[in-house]
Every structure is written in structure tokens, then in C-alpha cells.
C-alpha positions in Angstrom: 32.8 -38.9 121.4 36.3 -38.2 122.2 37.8 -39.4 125.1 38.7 -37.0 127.5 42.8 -37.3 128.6 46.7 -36.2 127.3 46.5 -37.4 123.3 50.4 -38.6 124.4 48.4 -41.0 126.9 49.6 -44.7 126.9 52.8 -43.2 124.9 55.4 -45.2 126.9 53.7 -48.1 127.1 53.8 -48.4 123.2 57.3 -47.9 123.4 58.2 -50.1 125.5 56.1 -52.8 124.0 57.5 -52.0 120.2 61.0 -52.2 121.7 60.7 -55.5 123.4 59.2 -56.5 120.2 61.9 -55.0 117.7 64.7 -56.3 120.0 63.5 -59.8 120.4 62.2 -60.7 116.5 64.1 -62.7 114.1 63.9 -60.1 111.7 66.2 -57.7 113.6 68.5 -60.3 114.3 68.7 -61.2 110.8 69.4 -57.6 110.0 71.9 -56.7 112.7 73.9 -60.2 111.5 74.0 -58.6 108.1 75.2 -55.2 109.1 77.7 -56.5 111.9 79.1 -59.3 109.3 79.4 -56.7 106.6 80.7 -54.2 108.7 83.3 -56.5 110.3 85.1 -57.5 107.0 85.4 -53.7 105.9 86.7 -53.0 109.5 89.1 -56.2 108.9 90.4 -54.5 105.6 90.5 -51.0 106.8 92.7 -52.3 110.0 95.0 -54.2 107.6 95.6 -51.2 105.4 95.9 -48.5 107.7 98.5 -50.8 109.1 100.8 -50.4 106.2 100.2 -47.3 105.1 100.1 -45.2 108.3 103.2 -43.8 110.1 101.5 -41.0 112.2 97.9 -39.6 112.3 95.9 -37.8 114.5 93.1 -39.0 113.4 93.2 -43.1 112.9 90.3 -43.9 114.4 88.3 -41.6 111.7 90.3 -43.6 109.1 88.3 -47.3 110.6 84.9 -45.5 109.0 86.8 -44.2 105.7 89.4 -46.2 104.5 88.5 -49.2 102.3 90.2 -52.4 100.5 89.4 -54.0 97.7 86.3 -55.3 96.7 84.7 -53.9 99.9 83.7 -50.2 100.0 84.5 -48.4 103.7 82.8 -48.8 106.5 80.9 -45.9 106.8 80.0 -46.5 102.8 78.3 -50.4 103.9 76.1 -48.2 106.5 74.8 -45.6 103.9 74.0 -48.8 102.0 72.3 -51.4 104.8 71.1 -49.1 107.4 68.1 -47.8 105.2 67.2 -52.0 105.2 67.3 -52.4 108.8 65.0 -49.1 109.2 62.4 -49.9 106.1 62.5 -53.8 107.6 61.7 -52.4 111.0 58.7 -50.0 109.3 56.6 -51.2 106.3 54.6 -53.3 108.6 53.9 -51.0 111.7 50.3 -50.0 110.5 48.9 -52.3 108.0 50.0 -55.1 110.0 47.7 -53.8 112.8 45.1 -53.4 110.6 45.6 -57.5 109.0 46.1 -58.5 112.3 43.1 -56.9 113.6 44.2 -55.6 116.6 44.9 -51.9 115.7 40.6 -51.0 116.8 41.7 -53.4 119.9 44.4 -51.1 120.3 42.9 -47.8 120.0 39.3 -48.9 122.2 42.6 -48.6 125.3 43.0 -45.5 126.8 45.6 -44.8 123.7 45.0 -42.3 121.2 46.3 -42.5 117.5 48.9 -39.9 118.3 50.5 -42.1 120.9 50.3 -45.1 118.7 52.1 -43.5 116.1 54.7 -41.9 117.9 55.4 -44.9 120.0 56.1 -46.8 116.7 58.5 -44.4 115.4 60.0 -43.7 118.7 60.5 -47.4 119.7 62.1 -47.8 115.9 64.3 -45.1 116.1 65.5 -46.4 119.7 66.2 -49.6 118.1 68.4 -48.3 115.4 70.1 -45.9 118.2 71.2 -49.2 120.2 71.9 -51.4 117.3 74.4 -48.2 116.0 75.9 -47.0 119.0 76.6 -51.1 119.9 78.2 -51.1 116.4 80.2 -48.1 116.7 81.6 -49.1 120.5 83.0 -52.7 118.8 84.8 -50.3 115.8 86.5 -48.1 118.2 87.2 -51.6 120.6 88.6 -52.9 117.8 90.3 -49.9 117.1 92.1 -49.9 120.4 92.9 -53.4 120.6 94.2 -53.8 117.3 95.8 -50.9 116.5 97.5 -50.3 119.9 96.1 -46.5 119.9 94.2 -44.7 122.0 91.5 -42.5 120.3 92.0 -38.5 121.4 88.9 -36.4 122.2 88.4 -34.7 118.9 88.5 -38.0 117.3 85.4 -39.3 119.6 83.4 -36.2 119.2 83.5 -36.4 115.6 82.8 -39.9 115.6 79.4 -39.4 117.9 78.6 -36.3 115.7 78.7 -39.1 113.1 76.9 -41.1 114.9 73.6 -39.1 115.7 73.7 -38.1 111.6 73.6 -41.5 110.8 70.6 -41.7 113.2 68.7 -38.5 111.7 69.3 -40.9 108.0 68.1 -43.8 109.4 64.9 -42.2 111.1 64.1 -40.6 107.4 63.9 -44.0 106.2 62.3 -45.5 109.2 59.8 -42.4 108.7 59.1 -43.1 105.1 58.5 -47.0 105.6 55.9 -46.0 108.3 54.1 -43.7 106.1 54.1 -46.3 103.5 53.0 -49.0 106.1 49.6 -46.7 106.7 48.9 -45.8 103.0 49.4 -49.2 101.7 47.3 -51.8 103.9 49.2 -54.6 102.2 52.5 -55.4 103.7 54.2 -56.7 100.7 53.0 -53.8 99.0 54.6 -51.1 101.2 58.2 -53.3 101.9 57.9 -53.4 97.6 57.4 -49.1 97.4 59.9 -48.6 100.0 62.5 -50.7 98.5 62.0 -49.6 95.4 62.3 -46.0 96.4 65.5 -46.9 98.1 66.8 -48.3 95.2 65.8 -45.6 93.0 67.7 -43.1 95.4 70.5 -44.7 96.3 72.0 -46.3 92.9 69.6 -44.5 89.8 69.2 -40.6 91.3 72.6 -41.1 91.0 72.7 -40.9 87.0 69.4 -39.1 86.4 70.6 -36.3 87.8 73.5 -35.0 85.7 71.1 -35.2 83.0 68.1 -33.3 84.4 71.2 -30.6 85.3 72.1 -30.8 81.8 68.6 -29.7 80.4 67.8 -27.4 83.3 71.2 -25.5 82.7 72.9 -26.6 79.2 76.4 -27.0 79.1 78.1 -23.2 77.9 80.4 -23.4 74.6 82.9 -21.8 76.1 83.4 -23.8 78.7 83.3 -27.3 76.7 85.4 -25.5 74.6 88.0 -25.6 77.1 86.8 -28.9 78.7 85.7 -27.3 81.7 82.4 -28.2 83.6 79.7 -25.5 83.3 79.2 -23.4 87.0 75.3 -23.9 86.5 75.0 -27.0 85.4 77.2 -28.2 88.2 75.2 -26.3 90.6 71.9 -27.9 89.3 73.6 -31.2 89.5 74.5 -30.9 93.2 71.1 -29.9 93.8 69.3 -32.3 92.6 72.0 -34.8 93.9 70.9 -34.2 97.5 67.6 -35.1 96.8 68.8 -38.4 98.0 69.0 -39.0 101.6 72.2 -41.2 100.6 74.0 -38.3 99.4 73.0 -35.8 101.8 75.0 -38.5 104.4 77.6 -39.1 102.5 78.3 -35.4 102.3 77.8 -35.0 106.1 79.9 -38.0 106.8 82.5 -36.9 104.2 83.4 -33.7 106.5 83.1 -35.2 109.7 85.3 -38.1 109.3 87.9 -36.6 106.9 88.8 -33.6 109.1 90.8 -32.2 105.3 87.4 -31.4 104.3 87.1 -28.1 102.8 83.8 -28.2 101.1 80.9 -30.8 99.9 80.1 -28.4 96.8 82.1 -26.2 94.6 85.7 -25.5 95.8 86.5 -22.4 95.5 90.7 -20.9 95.6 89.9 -19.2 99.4 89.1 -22.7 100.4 92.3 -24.5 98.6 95.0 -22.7 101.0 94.9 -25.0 103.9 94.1 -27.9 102.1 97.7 -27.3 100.1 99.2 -27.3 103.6 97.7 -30.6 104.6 96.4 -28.8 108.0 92.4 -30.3 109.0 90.3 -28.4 109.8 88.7 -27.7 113.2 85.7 -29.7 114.2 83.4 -26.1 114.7 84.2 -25.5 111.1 83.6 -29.5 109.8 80.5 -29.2 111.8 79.6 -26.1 109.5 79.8 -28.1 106.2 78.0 -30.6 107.6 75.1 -29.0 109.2 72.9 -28.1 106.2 73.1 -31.9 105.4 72.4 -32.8 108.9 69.1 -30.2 108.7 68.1 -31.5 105.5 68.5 -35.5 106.8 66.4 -34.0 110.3 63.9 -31.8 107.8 63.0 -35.0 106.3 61.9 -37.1 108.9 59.8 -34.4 110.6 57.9 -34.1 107.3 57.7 -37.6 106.8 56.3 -38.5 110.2 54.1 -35.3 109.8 52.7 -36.9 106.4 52.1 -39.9 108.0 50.5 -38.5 110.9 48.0 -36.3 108.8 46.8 -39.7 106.4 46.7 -41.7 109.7 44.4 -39.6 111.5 42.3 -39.5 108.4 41.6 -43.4 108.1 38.6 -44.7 109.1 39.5 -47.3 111.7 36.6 -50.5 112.0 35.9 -53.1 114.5 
């Protein structure tokens, strides 16, 4: 029989357990040493180069999360890369390691329904990520101040945070897709193996698949490879299929948001070259336009993740 209450009952007190638990395990600590480390030396190089390249710029402490030296890639670049490990490493094992532990029939014989359990996970995840990010992005722009003698303006912080929360919505699709795996897979190897490789498959091989799914969806017109041009269909397949990939779809937010010259994430049309020929940025209303279909699409995704996962967890048959 159901037990009669809220279903969001015990809600915070899963959260607050998971979040004591996230913030105190060696895994996260392992994690956040990689990212900071990482982070740091592209920050080092960025610093060094925007010292001997920049005169005057509006917008240097943009140029911390953009510019990049040799062999490292920028800064925002290492996050797109790492923060989908520190999400899928704070996931794959939410469920199923309830279940090999034992405790999740423990757990849910409380007066705490699935729903809150569930939730509570994500929630206390996603809280973790939001502190280990916003600590990260208060030593760039310290860092930023210290050593490059310059204040930050007000546009420059607002585009930065804007960053910020979009690099939360990607993270919380990752963290979203390692929980669903963590309750279809009762093996924790076995859903840190699927998410990884998923990441993988994303992040470095969608990459090259999908120019040539484009090219059998829309072939290549004659007369435009006779003139070496690129096709207007195919290339619109292409970037299609491209932001399939959560990794894209944040690069193509983060793109317009911290390079203010930003005209478009697609096709380019002549309207759109006229201020760019001038050099002038754009407002941050108009950046926030290009951006906010990728931001949806990043947001879309976890809701129907955690929707997915919801749905098969409420389905399992949970024993003593």
C-alpha cells in the first residue's frame, strides 16, 4: 500500500546527505585536482599571451576562457573536455550502487519515496558541480585581476556568469545521462564503461561521422564542387547533426558568449558580415540570442534524461 505523504518527502535530507558525501570522497577530490591542475596551466598560458599580444580590450577577462598557447587548448576548451568526467564520475554509481550495497530497500522502507531519492541525487550532483565551477571561475577572474592589473567591467562579468550557468546546464546533461545509466545497468563498471564510451563517441568520433552522414543525406551539388564551394544542404545537414553532441552545442554557446565578435554559430550570411568588418562586438542581448537555442537544447536534454531515468526507475522492482 502506498504510503500516505508529499512524494518530495525526505527530499532535503537526500540532498544534504549526497552533498556531504560528494564533497568529502576521494573521488571528487581527485577530479577537482585534475580540472583545477589542467585549468591552471591553460590560465598560465593564456595570461602570458594576452600579455604580449594585448594593447587595449574591453573584454580581457573573456580572453582568460578563450585564448590558448601551445600544446594546451583554452580554458574553456579543457572544461568542455573534463567536466563531462567529473559529472559521469559523480553519476554511474548513484543507483546500482544502492542496489550492491543493499541499502537502496533500507532507504526507501524511510519515509522517502523513489521520487525524492532520485531527485535528491541529481540535485545534490548538480550542486556539487555548481560549487566546484563557480570556485573555479572566482580563482580565473582572481587571477585575472591580480595578474593582469585590470579590473573586469560589468558586461564582462555577466557574460562570464551567463557562461557559467551553460556550462552547468552541460554538465547536468551528463550528470543526467550517468544516472540513467547508473539505474539501467546494476553493475557499476558496466554503466561508468557505457557512459564513457558514449562520451567518447560524442566528444572526439560524432565529430567525423557527421560530415559524412551530411554527405549521403544531402550529396554534394556539381555545381558547387565545381567551383570548390561547400554545398548549402549538406552544410546544413552537417551542422545538424553536429549538435547532436552536447560538446558542440557548448562550444557553440560558449563561442558567442565569450567572443562578443560573434555573428553567428551556423551559416554566415552578408547581413551578418557588416559589423564584423568593422571590428565592433556585439551586444550581450544579441550574443545571448545565438546562444540561447544551444543553451535550450543543453537544458532540453537533461530534463529528458532525468525524465528517462525517472520513468525506468519507478519501473524496477526493488527487494529486501
Amino acid at each position: 500500500m502506498r504510503r500516505e505523504g508529499s512524494p518530495w518527502q525526505g527530499l532535503g535530507t537526500v540532498v544534504v546527505k549526497e552533498l556531504a558525501d560528494h564533497l568529502s570522497s576521494a573521488r571528487m577530490r581527485v577530479l577537482e585536482m585534475l580540472v583545477v591542475l589542467t585549468a591552471f596551466a591553460a590560465l598560465y598560458g593564456a595570461i602570458d599571451t594576452i600579455r604580449q599580444t594585448t594593447a587595449e580590450d574591453p573584454f580581457i577577462l573573456l580572453k582568460l576562457f578563450t585564448v590558448s598557447r601551445s600544446p594546451l587548448p583554452s580554458l574553456f576548451g579543457i572544461l568542455g573536455f573534463l567536466i563531462p568526467l567529473m559529472a559521469i564520475g559523480l553519476g554511474f554509481d548513484a543507483i546500482n550502487g544502492e542496489h550492491n550495497r543493499r541499502t537502496l530497500s533500507r532507504i526507501l522502507s524511510q519515509p522517502i519515496y523513489r521520487d525524492a531519492l532520485l531527485a535528491g541525487k541529481f540535485l545534490a550532483g548538480l550542486a556539487t558541480l555548481a560549487i566546484s565551477l563557480l570556485c573555479l571561475w572566482l580563482l580565473v577572474v582572481g587571477l585575472g585581476i591580480i595578474f593582469l592589473g585590470v579590473p573586469p567591467g560589468g558586461e564582462e562579468i555577466a557574460r562570464s556568469l551567463v557562461f557559467l550557468l551553460i556550462t552547468l546546464a552541460y554538465a547536468g546533461t551528463w550528470l543526467a545521462l550517468a544516472i540513467l545509466l547508473s539505474i539501467i545497468f546494476r553493475s557499476a563498471a558496466t554503466a561508468a564503461l557505457v557512459a564513457l564510451g558514449l562520451w567518447l563517441f560524442l566528444t572526439l568520433l560524432w565529430a567525423m561521422l557527421a560530415p559524412l552522414f551530411a554527405n549521403l543525406i544531402a550529396p554534394p551539388d556539381p555545381r558547387y564542387v565545381l567551383f570548390g564551394l561547400p554545398t548549402p544542404a549538406t552544410v546544413e545537414w552537417e551542422q545538424l547533426l553536429m549538435r547532436i553532441s552536447p560538446n558542440h552545442l557548448f562550444g557553440e554557446a560558449a563561442t558567442s558568449l565569450l567572443a562578443p565578435d560573434t555573428r553567428s554559430v551556423g551559416t554566415i550570411y552578408l547581413s551578418q558580415l557588416q559589423g564584423a568588418i568593422m571590428g565592433s562586438p556585439l551586444p550581450l542581448s544579441e550574443s545571448l540570442a545565438i546562444a540561447w537555442p544551444q543553451a535550450v537544447a543543453l537544458i532540453a536534454g537533461v530534463i529528458v534524461l532525468f525524465v528517462a531515468g525517472y520513468v525506468v526507475f519507478q519501473r524496477q522492482e526493488v527487494r529486501a
